[in-house]
Structure formats: structure tokens, C-alpha cells
C-alpha positions in Angstrom: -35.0 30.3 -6.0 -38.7 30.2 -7.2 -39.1 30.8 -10.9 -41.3 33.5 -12.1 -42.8 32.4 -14.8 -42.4 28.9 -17.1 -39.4 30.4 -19.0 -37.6 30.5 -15.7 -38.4 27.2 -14.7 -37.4 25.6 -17.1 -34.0 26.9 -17.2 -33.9 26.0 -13.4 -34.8 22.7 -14.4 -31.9 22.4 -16.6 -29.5 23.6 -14.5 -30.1 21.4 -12.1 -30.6 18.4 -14.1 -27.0 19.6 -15.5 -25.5 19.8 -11.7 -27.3 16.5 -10.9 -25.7 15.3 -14.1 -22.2 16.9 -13.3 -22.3 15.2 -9.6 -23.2 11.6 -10.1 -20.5 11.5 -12.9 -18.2 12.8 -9.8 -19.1 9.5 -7.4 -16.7 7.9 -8.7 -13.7 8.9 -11.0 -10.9 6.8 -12.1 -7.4 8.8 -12.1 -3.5 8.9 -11.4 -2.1 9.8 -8.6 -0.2 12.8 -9.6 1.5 14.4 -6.8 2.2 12.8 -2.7 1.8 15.1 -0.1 4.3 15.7 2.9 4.7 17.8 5.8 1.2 19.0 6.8 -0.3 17.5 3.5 0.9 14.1 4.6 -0.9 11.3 3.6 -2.9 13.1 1.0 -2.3 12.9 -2.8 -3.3 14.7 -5.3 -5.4 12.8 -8.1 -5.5 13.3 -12.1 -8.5 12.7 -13.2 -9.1 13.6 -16.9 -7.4 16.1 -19.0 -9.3 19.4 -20.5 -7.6 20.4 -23.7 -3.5 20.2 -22.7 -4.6 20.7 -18.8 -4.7 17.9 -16.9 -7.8 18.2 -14.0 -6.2 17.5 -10.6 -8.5 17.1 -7.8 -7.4 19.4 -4.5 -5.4 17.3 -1.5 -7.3 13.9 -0.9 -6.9 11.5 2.0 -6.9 8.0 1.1 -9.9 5.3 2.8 -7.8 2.8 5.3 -8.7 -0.7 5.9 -8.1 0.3 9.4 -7.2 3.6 11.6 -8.4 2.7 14.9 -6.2 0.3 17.4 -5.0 -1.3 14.3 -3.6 0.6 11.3 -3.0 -0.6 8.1 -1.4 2.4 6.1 -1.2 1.9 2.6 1.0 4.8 1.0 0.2 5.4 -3.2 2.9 6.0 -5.7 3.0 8.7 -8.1 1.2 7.0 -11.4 -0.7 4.5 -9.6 -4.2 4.3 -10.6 -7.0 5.1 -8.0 -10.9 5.5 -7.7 -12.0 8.4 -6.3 -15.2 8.1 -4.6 -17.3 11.3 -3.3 -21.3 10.1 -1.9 -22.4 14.1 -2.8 -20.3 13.9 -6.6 -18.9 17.5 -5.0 -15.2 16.0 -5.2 -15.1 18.5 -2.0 -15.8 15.5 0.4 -14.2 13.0 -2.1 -11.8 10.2 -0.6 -9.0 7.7 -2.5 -11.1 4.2 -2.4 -8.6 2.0 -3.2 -6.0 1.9 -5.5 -6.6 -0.5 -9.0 -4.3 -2.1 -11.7 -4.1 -0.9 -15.1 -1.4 -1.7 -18.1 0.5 0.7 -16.5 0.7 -1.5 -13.1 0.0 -4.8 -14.0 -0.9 -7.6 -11.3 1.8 -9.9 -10.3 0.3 -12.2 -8.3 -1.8 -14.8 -10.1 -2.1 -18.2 -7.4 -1.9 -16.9 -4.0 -4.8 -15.8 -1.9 -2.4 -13.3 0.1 0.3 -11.3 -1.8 2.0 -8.2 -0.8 4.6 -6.3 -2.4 6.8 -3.4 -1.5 9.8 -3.0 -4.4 11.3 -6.1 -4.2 9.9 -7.5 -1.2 7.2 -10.1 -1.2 5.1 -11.2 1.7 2.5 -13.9 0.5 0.0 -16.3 2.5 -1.5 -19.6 1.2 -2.6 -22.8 3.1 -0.5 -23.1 6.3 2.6 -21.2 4.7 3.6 -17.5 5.0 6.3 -16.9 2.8 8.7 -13.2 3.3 11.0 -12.6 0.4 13.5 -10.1 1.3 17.3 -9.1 0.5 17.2 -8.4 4.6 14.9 -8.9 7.7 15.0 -7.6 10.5 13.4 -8.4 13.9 13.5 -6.4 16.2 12.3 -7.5 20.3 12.0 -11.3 21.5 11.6 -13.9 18.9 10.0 -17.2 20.1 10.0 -20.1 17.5 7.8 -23.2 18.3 8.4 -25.8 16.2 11.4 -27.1 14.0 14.0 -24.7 13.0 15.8 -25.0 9.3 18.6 -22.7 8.4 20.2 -22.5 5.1 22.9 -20.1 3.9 26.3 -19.6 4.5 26.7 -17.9 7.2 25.2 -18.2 11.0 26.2 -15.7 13.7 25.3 -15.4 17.2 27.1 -12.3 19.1 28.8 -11.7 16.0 30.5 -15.4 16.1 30.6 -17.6 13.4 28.4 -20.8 14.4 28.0 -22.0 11.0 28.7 -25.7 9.8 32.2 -24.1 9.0 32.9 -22.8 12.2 35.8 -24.1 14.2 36.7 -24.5 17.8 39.8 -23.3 19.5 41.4 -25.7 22.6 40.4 -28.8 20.8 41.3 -31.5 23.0 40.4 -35.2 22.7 38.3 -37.1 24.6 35.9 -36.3 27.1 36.7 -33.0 27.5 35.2 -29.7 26.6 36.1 -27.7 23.6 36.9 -23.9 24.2 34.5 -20.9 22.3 34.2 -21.1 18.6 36.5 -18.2 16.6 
């Protein structure tokens, strides 16, 4: 719109100074994540990112920014309350995207000496030096292991095929001398 005459143009001015303003405070917003998406909303979250009065301002479905979704994906799924930066280049939160997630008193970090640390519940994978160190009530492996190197087992039990092979486990047709000893029980 052209202005007609200098009465106009200055409120046009305004304006946009106010939307200019209004956008570059949108670049980047810290919130909450306030509600998960599933089904077709999958992997989307809706974000709290002030509150207005008693209304809290949630922005529409946002996807998250991946540190990688080609050949290699690493999915990082939020949790409701988890505090995010929202990032939008335009400040239209239209086009915004989750960049990262970031710790508050809320979500404290846990990790304070090593330069790899990740934590799901009460599972703990961590990295430092020439050590990588899974802390887990269970794992799981699922396919072909293959273990170069020294193995060291501690715990009370060891099972292969569901037999006991443990330091505890006994043999049955023990008989002495040169012989061979039958299957473990």
C-alpha cells in the first residue's frame, strides 16, 4: 500500500516497525513443551511459550530440528515440561522449528565430567577416553555379537541355552581321571 499523504505514512511506518518488532522477538522463544503429538501429529509438540493474562500462548504443531534424518537418524523425542528454543528465520512462528532442547531448574544437568552422557529414565550411556560405559537394569542385543579382546563377567548368574555355566554350575557323570565330564545341569 502507498500512503496518501504524511499522516498515512507514518502510521504505515509504525505498523511495520511494530510487525518488524513483533517478528524478530519471534526468532527465538524460550518455552515448555506442553503437549506430544501422536498419530498423524507424530513427532510434533506443541510449545508454551509465554502466558497472556491466565492463557498460556501455545504455538501450533512444531517439528523438532534432528541432528540427523538422512541415512543416519538420531531421533530425539521431548517430554512434556522440557524446556525448548523455538527458532523461526521469518519471526512468523508459522515456519518455526524446536532447536534443541535446554536445562532449566526444572531439568537440571546431571552430567558434570564426561564429554559423552546420555540418559533415558534410568539408563545411562556415557563416553570418555577409551571407555563407553551402558548402565542399564537390562540389555539386550539383538543379531551377532563379536567381542575382540578380553572378556570379564561379573554377577551371579551366566547362561548359555538357558544352562547355568556360572562358577556355581555343576557337572553331571563326573568321573575321575582322564575322562570327560557329561553336560552341566
Amino acid at each position: 500500500m502507498i500512503p496518501r499523504d504524511f499522516k498515512e505514512f507514518v502510521l504505515d511506518t509504525k505498523y511495520r516497525i511494530a510487525e518488524l518488532e513483533r517478528r524478530a522477538r519471534n526468532r527465538r522463544r524460550k518455552g515448555t513443551v506442553a503437549e506430544i503429538g501422536t498419530g498423524d501429529k507424530a513427532g510434533r509438540y506443541k510449545v508454551q511459550l509465554s502466558e497472556q493474562g491466565e492463557t498460556p500462548y501455545l504455538s501450533d504443531w512444531i517439528k523438532p530440528r534432528q541432528i540427523a534424518a538422512g541415512d543416519v537418524k538420531i531421533d530425539v523425542l521431548y517430554s512434556q515440561g522440557e524446556q525448548v528454543d523455538v527458532v523461526s528465520e521469518s519471526g512468523d512462528l508459522t515456519d518455526a522449528q524446536i532447536d534443541f532442547s535446554t536445562y532449566s531448574d526444572d531439568n537440571q544437568r546431571v552430567n558434570t565430567d564426561s564429554p559423552f552422557h546420555i540418559k533415558i529414565g534410568d539408563t545411562v550411556i556415557t563416553a570418555s577416553g577409551n571407555t563407553v560405559t551402558i548402565t542399564a537394569a537390562d540389555i539386550k542385543f539383538v543379531g551377532d555379537v563379536e567381542i575382540e579382546g578380553s572378556v570379564v563377567i561379573e554377577g551371579p548368574v551366566l547362561t548359555h541355552n538357558g544352562k547355568n555355566i556360572g562358577s556355581d554350575h555343576e557337572h553331571i557323570e563326573v568321573v575321575r581321571g582322564g575322562e570327560n565330564t557329561g553336560p552341566p545341569e
